[in-house]
VOROSE-484888 format. One record per residue: residue number from 0; x, y, z of N, C-alpha, C in turn. Coordinates in steps of 0.05 Angstrom, whole numbers, plus 5000, padded with zeros to 4 digits. Last residue first. Example, Ala and Ser with C-alpha at 12.3 -4.5 7.8 and 13.67 -1.06 7.14 Angstrom:
KOLTOR seq   nu   nv   nw  cau  cav  caw   cu   cv   cw
KOLTOR   1 5257 4955 5142 5273 4979 5143 5258 5001 5157
KOLTOR   0 5264 4886 5156 5246 4910 5156 5264 4934 5156
This chain:
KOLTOR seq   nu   nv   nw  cau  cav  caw   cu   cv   cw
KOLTOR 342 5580 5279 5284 5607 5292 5284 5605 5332 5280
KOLTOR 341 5526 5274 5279 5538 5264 5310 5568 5281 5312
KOLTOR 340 5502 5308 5237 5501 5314 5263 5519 5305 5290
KOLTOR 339 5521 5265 5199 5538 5296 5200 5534 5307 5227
KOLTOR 338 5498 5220 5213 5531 5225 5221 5543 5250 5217
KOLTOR 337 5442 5230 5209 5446 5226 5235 5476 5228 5235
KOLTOR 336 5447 5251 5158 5440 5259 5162 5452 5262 5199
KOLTOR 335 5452 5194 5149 5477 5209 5123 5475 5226 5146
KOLTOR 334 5401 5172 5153 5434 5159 5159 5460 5186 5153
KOLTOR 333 5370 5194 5127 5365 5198 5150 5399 5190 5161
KOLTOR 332 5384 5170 5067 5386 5209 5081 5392 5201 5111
KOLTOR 331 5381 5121 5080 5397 5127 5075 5404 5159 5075
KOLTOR 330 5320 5122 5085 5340 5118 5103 5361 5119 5107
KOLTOR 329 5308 5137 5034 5295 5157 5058 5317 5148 5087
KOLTOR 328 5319 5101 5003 5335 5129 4996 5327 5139 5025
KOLTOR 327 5291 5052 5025 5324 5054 5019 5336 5083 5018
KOLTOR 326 5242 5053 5018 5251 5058 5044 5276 5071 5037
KOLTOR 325 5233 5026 4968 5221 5051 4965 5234 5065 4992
KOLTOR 324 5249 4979 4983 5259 4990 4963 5253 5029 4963
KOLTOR 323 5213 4959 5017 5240 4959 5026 5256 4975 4990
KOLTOR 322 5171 4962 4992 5166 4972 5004 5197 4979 5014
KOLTOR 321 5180 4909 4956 5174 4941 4939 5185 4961 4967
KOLTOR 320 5192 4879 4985 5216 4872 4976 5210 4905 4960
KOLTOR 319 5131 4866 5004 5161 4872 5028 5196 4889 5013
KOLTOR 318 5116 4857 4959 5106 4868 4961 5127 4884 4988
KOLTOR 317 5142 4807 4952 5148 4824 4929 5141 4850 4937
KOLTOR 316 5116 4781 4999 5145 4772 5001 5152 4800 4973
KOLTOR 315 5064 4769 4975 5071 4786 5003 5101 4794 5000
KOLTOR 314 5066 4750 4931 5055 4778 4927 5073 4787 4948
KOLTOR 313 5081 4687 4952 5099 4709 4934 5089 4730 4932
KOLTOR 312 5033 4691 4984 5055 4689 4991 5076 4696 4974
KOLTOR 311 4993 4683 4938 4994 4704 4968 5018 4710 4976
KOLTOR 310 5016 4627 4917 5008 4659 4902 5010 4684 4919
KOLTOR 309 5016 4593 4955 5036 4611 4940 5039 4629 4927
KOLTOR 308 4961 4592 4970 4972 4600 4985 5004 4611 4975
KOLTOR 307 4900 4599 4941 4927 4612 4926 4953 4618 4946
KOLTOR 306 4844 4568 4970 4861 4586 4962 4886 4585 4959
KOLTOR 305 4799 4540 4937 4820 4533 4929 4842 4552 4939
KOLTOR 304 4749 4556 4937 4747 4532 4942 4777 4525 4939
KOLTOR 303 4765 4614 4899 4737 4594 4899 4745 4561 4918
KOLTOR 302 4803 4653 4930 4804 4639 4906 4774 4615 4919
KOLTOR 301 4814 4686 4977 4795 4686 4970 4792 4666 4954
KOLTOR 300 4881 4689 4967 4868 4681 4993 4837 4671 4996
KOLTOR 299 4870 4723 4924 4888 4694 4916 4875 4679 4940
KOLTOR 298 4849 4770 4951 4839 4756 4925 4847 4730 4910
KOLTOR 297 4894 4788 4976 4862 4780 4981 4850 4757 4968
KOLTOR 296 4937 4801 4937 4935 4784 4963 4902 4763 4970
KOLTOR 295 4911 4846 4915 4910 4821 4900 4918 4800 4915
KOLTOR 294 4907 4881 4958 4881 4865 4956 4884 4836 4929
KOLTOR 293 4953 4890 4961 4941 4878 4979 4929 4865 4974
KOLTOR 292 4964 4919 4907 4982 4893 4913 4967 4880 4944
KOLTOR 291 4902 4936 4891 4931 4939 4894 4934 4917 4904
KOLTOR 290 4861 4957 4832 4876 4930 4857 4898 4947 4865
KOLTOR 289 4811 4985 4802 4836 4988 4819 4837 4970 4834
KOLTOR 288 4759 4963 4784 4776 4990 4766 4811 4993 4782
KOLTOR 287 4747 4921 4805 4746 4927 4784 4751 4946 4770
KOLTOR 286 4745 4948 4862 4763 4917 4857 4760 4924 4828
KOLTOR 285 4716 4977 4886 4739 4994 4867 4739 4974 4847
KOLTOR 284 4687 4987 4940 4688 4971 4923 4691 4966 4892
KOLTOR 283 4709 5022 4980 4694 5034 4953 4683 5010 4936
KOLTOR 282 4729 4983 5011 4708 4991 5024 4692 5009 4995
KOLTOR 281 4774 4967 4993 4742 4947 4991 4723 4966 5001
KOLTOR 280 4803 5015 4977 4786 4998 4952 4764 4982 4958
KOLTOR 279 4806 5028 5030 4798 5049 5019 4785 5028 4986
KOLTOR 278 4838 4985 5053 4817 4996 5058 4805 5004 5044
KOLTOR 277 4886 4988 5027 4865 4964 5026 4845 4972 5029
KOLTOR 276 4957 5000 5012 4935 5014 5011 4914 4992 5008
KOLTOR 275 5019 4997 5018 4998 4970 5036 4964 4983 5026
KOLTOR 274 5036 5049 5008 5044 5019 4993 5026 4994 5001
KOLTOR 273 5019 5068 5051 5007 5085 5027 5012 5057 4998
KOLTOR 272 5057 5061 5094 5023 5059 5092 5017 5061 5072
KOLTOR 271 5110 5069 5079 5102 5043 5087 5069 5043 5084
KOLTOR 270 5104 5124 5067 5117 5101 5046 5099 5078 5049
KOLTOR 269 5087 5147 5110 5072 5146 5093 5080 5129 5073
KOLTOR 268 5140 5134 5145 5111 5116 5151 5089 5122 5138
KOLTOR 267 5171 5164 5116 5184 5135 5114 5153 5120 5125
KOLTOR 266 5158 5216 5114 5156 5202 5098 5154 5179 5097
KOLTOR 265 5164 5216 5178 5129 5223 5158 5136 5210 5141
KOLTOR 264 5215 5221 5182 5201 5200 5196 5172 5199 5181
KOLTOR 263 5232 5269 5145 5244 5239 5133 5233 5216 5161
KOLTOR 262 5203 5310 5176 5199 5301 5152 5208 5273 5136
KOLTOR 261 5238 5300 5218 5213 5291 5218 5192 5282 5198
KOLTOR 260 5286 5325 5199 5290 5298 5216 5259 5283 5218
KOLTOR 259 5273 5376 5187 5285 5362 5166 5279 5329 5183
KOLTOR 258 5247 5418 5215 5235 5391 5216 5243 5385 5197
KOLTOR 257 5301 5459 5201 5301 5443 5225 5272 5417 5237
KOLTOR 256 5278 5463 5147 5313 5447 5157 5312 5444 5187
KOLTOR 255 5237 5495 5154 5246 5477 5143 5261 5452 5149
KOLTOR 254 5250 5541 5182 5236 5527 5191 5240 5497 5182
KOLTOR 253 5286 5567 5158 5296 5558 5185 5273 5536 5192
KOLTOR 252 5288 5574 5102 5312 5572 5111 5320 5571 5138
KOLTOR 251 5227 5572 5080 5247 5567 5072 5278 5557 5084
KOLTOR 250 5216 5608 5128 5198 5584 5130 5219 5565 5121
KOLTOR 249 5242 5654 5114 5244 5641 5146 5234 5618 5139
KOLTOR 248 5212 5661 5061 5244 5664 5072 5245 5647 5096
KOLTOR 247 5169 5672 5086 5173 5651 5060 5204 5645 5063
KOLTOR 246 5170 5718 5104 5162 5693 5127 5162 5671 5104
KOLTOR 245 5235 5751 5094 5203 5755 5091 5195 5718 5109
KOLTOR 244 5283 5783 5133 5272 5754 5111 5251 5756 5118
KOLTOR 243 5314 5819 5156 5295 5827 5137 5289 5805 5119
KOLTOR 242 5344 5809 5207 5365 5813 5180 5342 5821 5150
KOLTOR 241 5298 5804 5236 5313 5817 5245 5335 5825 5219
KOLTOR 240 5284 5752 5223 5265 5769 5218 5272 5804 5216
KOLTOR 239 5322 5724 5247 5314 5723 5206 5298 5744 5212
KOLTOR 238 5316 5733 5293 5346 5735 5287 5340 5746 5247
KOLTOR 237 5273 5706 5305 5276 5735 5305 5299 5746 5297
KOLTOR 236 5291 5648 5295 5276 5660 5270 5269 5693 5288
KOLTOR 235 5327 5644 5335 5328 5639 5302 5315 5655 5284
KOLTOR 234 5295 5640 5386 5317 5673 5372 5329 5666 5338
KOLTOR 233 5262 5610 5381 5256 5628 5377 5273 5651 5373
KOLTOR 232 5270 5549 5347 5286 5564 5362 5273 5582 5354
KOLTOR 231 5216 5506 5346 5231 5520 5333 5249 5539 5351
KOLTOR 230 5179 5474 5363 5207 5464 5376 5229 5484 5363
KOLTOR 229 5137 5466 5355 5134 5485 5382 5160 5482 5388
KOLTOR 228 5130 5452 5304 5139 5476 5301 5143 5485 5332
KOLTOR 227 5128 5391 5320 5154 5398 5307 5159 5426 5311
KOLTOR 226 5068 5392 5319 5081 5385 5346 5119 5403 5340
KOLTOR 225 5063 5390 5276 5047 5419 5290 5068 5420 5307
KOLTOR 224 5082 5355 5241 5097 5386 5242 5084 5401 5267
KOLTOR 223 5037 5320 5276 5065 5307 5270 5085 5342 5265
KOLTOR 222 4992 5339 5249 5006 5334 5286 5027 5330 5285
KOLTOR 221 5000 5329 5197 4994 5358 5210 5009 5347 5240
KOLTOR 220 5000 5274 5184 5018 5304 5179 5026 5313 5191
KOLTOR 219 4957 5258 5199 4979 5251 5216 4994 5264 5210
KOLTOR 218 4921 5288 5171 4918 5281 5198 4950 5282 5211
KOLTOR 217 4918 5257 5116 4934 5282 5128 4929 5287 5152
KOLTOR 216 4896 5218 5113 4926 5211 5116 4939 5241 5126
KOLTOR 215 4852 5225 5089 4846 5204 5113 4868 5221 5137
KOLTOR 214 4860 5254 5051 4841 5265 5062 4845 5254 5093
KOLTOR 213 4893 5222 5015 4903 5245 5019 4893 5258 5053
KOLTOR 212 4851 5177 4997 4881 5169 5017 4892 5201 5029
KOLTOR 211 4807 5216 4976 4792 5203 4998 4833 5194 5021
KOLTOR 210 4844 5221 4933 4831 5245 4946 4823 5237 4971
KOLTOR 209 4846 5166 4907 4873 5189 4927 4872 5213 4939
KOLTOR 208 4806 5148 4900 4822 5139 4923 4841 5152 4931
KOLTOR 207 4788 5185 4850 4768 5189 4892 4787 5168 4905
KOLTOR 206 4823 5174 4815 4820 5208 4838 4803 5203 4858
KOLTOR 205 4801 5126 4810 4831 5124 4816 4821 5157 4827
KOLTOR 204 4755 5136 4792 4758 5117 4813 4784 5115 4822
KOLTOR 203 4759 5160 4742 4750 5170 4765 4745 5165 4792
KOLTOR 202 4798 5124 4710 4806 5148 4722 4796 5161 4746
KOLTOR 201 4750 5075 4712 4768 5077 4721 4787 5105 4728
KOLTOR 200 4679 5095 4721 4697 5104 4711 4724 5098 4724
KOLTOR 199 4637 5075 4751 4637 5061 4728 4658 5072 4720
KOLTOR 198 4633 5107 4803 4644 5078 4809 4642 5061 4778
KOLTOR 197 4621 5158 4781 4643 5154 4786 4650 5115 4789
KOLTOR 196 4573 5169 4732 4576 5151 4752 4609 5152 4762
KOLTOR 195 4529 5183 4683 4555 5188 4696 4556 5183 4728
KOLTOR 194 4479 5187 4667 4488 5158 4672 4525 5167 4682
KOLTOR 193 4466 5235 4666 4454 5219 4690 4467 5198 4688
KOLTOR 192 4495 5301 4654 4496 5266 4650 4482 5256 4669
KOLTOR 191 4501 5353 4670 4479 5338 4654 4480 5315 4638
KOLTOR 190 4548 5363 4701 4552 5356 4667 4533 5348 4653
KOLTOR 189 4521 5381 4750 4533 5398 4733 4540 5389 4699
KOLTOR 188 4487 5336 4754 4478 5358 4743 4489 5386 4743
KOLTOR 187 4527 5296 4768 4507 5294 4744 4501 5316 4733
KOLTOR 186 4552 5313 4812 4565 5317 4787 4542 5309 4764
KOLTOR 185 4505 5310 4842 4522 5338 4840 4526 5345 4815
KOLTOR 184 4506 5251 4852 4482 5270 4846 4493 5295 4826
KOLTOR 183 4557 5235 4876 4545 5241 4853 4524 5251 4837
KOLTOR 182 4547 5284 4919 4566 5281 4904 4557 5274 4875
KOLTOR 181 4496 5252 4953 4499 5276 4942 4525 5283 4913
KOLTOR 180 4487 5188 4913 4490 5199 4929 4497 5229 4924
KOLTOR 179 4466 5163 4868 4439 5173 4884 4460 5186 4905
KOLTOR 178 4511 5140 4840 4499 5158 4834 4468 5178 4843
KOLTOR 177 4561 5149 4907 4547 5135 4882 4522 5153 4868
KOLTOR 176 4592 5187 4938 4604 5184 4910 4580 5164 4890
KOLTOR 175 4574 5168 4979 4565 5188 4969 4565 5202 4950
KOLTOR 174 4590 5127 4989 4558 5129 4983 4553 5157 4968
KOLTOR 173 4645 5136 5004 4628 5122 4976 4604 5124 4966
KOLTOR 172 4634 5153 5049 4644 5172 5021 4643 5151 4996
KOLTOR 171 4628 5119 5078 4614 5138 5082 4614 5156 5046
KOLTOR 170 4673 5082 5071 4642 5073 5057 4629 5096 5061
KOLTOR 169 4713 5115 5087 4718 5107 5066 4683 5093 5055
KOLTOR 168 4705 5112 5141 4695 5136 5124 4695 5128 5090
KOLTOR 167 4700 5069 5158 4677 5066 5166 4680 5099 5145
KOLTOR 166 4756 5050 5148 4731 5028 5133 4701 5048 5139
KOLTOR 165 4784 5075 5181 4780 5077 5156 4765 5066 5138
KOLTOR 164 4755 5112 5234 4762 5096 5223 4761 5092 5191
KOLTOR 163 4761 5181 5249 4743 5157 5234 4760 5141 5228
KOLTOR 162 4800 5216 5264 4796 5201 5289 4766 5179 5276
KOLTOR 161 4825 5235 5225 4841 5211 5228 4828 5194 5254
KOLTOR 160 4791 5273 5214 4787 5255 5186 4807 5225 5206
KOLTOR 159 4801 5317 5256 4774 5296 5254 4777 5272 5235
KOLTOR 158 4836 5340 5261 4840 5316 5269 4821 5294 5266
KOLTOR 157 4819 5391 5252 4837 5385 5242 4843 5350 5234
KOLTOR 156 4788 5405 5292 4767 5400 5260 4793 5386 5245
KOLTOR 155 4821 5408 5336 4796 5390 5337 4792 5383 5302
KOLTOR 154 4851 5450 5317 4863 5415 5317 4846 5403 5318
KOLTOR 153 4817 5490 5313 4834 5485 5296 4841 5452 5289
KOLTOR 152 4798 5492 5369 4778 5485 5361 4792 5474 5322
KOLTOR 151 4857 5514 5401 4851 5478 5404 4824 5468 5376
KOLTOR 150 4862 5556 5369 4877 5535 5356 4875 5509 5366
KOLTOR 149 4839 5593 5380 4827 5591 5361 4841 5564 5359
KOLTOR 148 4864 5627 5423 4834 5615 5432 4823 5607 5407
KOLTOR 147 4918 5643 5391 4908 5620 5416 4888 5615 5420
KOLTOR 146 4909 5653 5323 4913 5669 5357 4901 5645 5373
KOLTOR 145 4948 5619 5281 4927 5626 5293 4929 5642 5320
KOLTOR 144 4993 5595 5264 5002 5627 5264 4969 5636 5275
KOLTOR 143 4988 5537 5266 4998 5544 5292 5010 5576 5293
KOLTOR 142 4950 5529 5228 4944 5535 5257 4959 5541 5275
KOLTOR 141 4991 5541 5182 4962 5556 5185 4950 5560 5216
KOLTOR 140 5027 5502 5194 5035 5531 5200 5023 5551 5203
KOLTOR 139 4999 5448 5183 5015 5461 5213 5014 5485 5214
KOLTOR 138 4980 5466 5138 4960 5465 5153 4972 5469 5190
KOLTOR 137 5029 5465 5112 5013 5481 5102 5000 5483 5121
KOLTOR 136 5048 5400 5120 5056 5423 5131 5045 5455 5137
KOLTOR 135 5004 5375 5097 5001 5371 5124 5017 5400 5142
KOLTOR 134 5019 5385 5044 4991 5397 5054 4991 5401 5088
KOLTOR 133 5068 5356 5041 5062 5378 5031 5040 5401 5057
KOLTOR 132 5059 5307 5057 5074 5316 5061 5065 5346 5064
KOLTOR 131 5002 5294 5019 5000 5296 5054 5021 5310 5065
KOLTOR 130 5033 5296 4968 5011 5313 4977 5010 5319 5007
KOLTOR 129 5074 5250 4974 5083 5286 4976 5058 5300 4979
KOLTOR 128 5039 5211 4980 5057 5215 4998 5063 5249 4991
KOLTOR 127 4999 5210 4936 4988 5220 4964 5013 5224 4976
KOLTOR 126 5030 5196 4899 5005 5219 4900 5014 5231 4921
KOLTOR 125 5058 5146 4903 5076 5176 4897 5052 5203 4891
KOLTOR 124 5010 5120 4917 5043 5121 4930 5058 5148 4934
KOLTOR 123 4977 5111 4868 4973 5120 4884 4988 5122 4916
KOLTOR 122 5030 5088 4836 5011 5116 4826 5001 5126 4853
KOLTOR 121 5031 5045 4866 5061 5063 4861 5046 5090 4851
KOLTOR 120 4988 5017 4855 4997 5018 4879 5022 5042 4876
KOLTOR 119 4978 5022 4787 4954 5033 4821 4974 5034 4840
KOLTOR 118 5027 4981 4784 5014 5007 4773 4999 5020 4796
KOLTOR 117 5010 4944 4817 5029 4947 4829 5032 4978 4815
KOLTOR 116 4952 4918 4785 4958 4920 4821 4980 4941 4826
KOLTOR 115 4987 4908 4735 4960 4933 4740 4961 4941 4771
KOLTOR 114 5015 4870 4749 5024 4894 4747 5008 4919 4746
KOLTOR 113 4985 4822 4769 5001 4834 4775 5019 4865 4768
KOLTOR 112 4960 4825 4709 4941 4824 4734 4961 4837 4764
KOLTOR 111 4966 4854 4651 4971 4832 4671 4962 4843 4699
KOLTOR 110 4950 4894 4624 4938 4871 4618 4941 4843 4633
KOLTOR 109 4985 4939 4635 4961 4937 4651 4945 4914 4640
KOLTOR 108 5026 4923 4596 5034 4902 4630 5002 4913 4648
KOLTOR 107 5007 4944 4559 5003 4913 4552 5014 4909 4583
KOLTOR 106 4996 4988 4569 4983 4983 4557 4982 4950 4565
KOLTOR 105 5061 5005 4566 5045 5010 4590 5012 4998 4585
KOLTOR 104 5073 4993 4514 5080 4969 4525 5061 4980 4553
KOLTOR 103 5043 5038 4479 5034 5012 4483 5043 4990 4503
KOLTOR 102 5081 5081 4511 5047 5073 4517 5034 5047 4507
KOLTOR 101 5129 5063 4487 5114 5061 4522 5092 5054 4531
KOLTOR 100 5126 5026 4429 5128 5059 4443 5122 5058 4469
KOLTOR  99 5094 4988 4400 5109 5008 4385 5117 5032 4396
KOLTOR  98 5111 4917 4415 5105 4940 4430 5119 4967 4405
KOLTOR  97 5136 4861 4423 5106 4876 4406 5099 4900 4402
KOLTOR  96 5171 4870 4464 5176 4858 4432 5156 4873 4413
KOLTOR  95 5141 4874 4497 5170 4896 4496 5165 4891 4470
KOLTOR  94 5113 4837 4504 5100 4854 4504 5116 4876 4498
KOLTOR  93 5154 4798 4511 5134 4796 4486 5117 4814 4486
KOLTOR  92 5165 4806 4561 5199 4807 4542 5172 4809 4512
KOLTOR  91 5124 4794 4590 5135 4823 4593 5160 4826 4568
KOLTOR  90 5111 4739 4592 5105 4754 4584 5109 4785 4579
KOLTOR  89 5169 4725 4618 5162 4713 4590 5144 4736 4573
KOLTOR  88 5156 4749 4674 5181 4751 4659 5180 4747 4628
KOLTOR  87 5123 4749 4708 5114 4743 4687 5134 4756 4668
KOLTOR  86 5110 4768 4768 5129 4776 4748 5132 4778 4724
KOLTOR  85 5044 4737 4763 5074 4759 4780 5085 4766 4758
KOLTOR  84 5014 4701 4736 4998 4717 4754 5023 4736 4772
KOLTOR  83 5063 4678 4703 5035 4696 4689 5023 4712 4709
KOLTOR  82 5119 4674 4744 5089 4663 4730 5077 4688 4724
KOLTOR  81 5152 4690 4782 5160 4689 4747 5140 4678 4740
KOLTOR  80 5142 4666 4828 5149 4687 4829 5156 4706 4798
KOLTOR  79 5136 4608 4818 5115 4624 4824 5114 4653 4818
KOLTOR  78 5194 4593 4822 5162 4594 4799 5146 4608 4797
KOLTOR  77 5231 4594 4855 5221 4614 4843 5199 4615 4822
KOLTOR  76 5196 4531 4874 5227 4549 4879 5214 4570 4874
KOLTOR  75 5168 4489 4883 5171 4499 4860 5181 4526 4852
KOLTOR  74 5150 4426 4912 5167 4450 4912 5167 4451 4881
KOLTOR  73 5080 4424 4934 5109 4411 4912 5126 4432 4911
KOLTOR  72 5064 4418 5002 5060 4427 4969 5080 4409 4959
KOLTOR  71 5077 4418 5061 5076 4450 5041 5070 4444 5021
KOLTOR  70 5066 4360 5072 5049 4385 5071 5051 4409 5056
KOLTOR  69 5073 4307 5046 5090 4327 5036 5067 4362 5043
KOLTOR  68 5050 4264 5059 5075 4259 5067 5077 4285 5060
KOLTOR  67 4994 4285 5056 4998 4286 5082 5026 4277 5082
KOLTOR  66 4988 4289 4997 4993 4313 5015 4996 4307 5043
KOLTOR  65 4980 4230 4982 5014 4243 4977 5006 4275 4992
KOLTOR  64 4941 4216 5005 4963 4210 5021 4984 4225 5021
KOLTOR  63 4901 4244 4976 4904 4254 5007 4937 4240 5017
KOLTOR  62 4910 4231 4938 4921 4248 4929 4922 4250 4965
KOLTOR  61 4901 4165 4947 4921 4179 4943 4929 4205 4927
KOLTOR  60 4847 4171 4957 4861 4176 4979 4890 4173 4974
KOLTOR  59 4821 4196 4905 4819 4214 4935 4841 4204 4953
KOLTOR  58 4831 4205 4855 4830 4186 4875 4837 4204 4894
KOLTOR  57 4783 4226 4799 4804 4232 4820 4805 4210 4845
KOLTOR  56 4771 4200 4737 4763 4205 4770 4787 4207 4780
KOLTOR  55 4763 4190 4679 4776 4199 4692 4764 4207 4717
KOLTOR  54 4739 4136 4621 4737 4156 4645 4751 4159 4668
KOLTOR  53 4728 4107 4565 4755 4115 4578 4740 4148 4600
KOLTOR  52 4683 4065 4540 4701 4092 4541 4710 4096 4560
KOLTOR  51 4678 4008 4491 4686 4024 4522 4694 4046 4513
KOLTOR  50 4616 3978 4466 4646 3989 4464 4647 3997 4494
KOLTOR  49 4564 3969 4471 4563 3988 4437 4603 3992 4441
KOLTOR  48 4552 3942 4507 4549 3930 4483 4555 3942 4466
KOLTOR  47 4612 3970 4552 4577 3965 4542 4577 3956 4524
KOLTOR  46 4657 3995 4596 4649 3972 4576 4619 3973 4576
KOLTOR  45 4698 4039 4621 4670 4022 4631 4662 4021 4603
KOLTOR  44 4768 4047 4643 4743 4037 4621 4714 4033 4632
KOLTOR  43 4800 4095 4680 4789 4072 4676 4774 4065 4655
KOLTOR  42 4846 4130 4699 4839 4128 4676 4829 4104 4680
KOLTOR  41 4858 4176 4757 4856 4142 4749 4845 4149 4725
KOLTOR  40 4900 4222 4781 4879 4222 4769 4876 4193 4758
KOLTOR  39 4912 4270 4831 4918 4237 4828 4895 4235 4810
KOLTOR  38 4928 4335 4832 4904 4318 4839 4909 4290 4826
KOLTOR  37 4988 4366 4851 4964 4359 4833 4955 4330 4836
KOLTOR  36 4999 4392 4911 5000 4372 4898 4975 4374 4875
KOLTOR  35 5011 4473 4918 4989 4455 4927 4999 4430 4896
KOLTOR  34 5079 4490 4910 5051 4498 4916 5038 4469 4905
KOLTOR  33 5138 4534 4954 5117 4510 4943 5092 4510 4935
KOLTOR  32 5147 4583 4961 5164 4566 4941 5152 4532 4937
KOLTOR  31 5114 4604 4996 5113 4616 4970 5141 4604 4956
KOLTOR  30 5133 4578 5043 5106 4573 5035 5105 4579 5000
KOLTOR  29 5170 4613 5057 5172 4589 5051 5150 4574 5038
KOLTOR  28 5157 4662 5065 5174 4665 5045 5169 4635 5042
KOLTOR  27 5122 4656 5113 5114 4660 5080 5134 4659 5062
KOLTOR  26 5157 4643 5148 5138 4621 5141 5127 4634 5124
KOLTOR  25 5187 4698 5143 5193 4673 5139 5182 4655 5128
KOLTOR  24 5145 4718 5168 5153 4728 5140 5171 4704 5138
KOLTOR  23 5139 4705 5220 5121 4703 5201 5120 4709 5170
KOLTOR  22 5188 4716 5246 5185 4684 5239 5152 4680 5219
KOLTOR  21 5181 4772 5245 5206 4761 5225 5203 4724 5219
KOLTOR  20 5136 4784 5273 5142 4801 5244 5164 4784 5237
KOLTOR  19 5123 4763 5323 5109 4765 5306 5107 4771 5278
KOLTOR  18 5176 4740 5340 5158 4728 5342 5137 4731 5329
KOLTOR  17 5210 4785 5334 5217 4757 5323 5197 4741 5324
KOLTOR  16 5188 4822 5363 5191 4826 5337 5196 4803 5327
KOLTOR  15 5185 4803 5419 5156 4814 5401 5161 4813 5375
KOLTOR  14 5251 4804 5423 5222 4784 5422 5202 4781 5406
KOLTOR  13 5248 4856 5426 5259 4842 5410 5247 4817 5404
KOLTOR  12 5218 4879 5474 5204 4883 5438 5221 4867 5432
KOLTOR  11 5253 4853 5511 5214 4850 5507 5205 4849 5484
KOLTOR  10 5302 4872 5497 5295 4843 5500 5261 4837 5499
KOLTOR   9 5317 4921 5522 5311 4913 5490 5291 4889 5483
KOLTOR   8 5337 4919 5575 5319 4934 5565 5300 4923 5534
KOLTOR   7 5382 4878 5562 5356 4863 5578 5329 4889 5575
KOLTOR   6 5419 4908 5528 5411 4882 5524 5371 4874 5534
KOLTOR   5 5437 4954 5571 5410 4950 5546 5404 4931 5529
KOLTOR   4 5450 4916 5601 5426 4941 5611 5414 4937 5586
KOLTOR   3 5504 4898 5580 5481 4880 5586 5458 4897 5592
KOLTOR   2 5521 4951 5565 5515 4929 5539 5492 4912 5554
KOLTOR   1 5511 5006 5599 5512 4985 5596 5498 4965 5573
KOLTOR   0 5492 5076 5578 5480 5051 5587 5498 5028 5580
């Protein structure tokens, strides 16, 4: 194809992309170096026969003025991004300091707000991604060694968890997890606890989001290898079968390596999903045992009468900067990967 061809091919999404994903990260990156003018405050007297006291009122219209010469805010560079509610650089060097061992310093950054979020978020990250990985394959190979009049009704039950939306299973299974629901019910009266409650227990609120992310997420797995195994060379693997490799063998050493290329696409869009995780907390309504980096988004966005537009905005921008981090190795295979093949 021609440079200009595919120039003008390209050109639609390119667009699309600049317009919705790169000039909007932008205008957050920028946003998240300023933040909101402090409030103009008058010190006046009011006098009586017993003396004066000294009272403070806000002036309204020069605080309004000074925000209408200076909309984004006050600039305040990287501040934000090194404050108590992020990075919190200061605090993290005094928690090292204080600290008699991992577990206490792990101890003292789940005491910041930011890092508990980003804890949870990377915990529940590195769960689910190799689980789904994993599982999804397991479940390709299960249905696709089925006898044919078994394997559309296979994909049907297969597919079901991804064809619910996620807000609408994620509350389904909450309910059910509460303590009048079946589940919890269950567990009561296997441990003859009644006041045992999953939504009062942080650990146990962290295993129902990654059981419930696992559950959603494998879906896409599966289709994803199912589709991959109809592509296997069939004199390959009669070839293995033929030299006497057991089907662990073959799986191992043909099946494998040839959804090598797919496996590093699964991963890279469970990275990306699994790092953004939201749903699944508001809809459990977790917020108190588990944030992630979204929802502490939220929650700045949310702020009482006041929202946290730099605050948001540096999460977002840290939260791009995790995600692009976590990408790096997987693309860099894939890279490595695409030049042994080309040559």
């Amino acid at each position: 194809m021609k440079h200009r061809t595919f120039f003008w091919f390209i050109l639609p999404t390119l667009s699309a992309m600049i317009l919705f994903i790169a000039l909007p990260i932008v205008s957050v990156l920028i946003q998240s170096l300023f933040v909101e003018h402090e409030q103009v405050l008058v010190v006046s007297e009011s006098c009586g026969p017993f003396g004066c006291t000294p009272t403070t009122s806000i002036d309204a219209e020069a605080t309004a003025a000074l925000r209408e010469a200076q909309p984004l805010g006050r600039f305040n560079g990287l501040g934000t991004y090194f404050d108590r509610s992020h990075l919190a650089t200061a605090e993290v060097a005094e928690i090292w300091r204080e600290s008699n061992g991992l577990k206490s310093f792990f101890n003292g950054l789940m005491d910041l707000k930011f890092y508990k979020a980003l804890i949870f978020t990377l915990t529940y990250t590195f769960i689910v991604t190799p689980a789904v990985l994993v599982f999804g394959l397991a479940v390709a190979v299960g249905v696709n060694n089925l006898p044919r009049a078994m394997r559309g009704v296979a994909i049907f039950i297969s597919l079901l968890p991804f064809l619910v939306a996620t807000i609408v299973g994620s509350m389904i299974l909450s309910w059910m997890l509460d303590g009048e629901g079946i589940i919890g019910a269950t567990l009561q009266n296997i441990f003859n606890d009644p006041n045992l409650t999953i939504k009062s227990s942080t650990p146990l609120m962290w295993i129902a989001l990654i059981i419930y992310g696992i559950w959603h997420t494998l879906p896409f797995s599966f289709i994803t290898f199912y589709a991959g195994l109809q592509t296997v060379p069939q004199d390959t693997l009669e070839a293995a079968r033929v030299d006497g490799a057991s089907k662990w063998q073959t799986m191992i050493s043909v099946v494998v390596p040839h959804l090598m290329p797919l496996v590093s696409f699964v991963t890279l869009m469970l990275l990306m999903d699994n790092f953004r995780v939201f749903e699944p907390i508001v809809s459990f309504q977790a917020e108190a045992h588990a944030q992630s980096l979204s929802t502490f988004i939220l929650s700045d966005l949310r702020e009482a009468g006041n929202p946290l537009y730099a605050s948001a905005g540096a999460t977002s921008i840290l939260t791009i900067i995790g995600v692009a981090i976590l990408l790096t190795p997987v693309v860099i295979r894939t890279w490595r990967d695409f030049n042994a093949t080309s040559h």
